[in-house]
C-alpha positions in Angstrom: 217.7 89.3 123.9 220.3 87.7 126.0 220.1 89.5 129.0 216.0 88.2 128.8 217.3 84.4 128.7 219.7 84.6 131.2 217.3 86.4 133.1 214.5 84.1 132.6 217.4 81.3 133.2 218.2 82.8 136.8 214.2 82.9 137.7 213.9 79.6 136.8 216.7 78.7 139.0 215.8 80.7 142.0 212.2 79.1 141.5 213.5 75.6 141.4 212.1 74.6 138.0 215.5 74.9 135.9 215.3 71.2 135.6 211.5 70.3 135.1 211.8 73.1 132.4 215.4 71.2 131.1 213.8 68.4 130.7 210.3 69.3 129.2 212.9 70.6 126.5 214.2 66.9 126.5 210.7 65.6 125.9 209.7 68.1 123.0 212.8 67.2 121.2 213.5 64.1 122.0 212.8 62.2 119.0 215.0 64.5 116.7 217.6 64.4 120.1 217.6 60.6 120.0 217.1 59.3 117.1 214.0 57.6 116.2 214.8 53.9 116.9 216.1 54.6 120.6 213.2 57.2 120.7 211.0 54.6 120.2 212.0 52.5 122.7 213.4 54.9 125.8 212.2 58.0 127.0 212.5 61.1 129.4 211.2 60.2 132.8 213.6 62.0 135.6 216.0 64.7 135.7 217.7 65.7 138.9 221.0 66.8 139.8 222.1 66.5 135.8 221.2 63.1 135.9 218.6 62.4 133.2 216.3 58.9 134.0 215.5 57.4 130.7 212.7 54.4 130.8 213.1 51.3 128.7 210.4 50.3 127.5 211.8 46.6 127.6 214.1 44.5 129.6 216.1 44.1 126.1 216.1 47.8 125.6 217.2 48.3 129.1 220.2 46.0 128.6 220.6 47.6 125.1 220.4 51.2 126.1 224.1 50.8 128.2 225.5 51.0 124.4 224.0 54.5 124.0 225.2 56.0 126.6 227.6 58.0 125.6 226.1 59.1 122.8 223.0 60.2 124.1 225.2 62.4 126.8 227.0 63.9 124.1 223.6 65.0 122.6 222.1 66.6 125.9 225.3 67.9 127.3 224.1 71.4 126.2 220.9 70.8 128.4 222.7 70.0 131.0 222.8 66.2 131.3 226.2 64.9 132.9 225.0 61.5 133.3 222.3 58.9 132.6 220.7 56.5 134.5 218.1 53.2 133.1 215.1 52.0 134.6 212.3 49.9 132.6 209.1 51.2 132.5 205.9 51.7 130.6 206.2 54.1 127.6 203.2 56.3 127.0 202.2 56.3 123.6 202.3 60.1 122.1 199.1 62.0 122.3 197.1 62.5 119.2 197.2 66.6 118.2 193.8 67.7 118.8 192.9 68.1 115.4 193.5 64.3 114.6 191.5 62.9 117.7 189.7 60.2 116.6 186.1 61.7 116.7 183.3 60.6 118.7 179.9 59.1 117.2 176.8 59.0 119.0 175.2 55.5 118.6 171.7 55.8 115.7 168.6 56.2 117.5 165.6 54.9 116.2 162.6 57.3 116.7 160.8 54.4 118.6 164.0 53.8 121.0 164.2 58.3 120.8 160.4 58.4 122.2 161.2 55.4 124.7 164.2 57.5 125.7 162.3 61.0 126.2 159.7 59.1 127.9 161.5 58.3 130.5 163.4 61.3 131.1 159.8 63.3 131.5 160.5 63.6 135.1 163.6 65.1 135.0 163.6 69.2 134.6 167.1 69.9 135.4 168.3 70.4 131.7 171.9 69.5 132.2 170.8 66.0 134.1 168.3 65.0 131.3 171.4 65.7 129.0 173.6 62.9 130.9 170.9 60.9 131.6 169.3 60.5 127.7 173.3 60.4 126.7 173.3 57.3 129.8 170.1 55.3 128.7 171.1 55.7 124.6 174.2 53.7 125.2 172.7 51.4 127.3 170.0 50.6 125.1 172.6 50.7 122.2 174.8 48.2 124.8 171.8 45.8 125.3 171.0 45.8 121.3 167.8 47.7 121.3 169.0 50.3 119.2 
């Protein structure tokens, strides 16, 4: 098993992905990696040449973050980090999993507005563009209040 890392480690290397690949490990595990207060408030941006980029999501934090330091280099060392470098910057919030997505309602059409809607899309024979388009005039209608 360790002559497949290490080989897998020199490909990566040879490829010039080591560090994009070090630090998507940095981003999976960075909440448990950093604790969930500075986790909250910095994250992974930039790694090159060891140096790991962390954005603050706030002037404060940015200030704040100096007092960290250490600690978060003695946490990534084994990843490779030998230093770390501040800049503030929007924070992304974490994607939903796809299974919690917040789902997606279609507006309640009334089979007057439904009739109105098919009426106008009588001209249309590509199936697919009738699609878009009856999706396209329902939320519309649904925009202007007629629905």
């Amino acid at each position: 098993m360790q002559k497949i890392s290490s080989g897998l480690a020199g490909l990566a290397r040879e490829l010039g992905i080591e560090e994009g690949a070090r630090l998507n490990l940095i981003k999976q595990k960075w909440d448990a990696l950093a604790g969930e207060r500075l986790a909250q408030n910095l994250h992974p941006w930039k790694l090159a040449d060891g140096v790991l980029t962390l954005r603050a999501d706030s002037p404060l934090w940015l200030e704040q973050a100096n007092f960290f330091k250490q600690e978060i280099i003695g946490r990534l060392k084994d990843l490779g980090v030998k230093d770390i470098r501040f800049t503030a910057g929007r924070i992304a919030a974490p994607a939903l999993p796809a299974n919690k997505q917040p789902e997606k309602r279609a507006p309640i059409v009334s089979a007057t507005v439904e009739r109105e809607v098919e009426d106008k899309l009588v001209p249309i024979r590509d199936e697919e563009l009738k699609h878009i388009a009856r999706s396209a005039l329902i939320k519309a209608m649904h925009f202007e209040k007629k629905i």
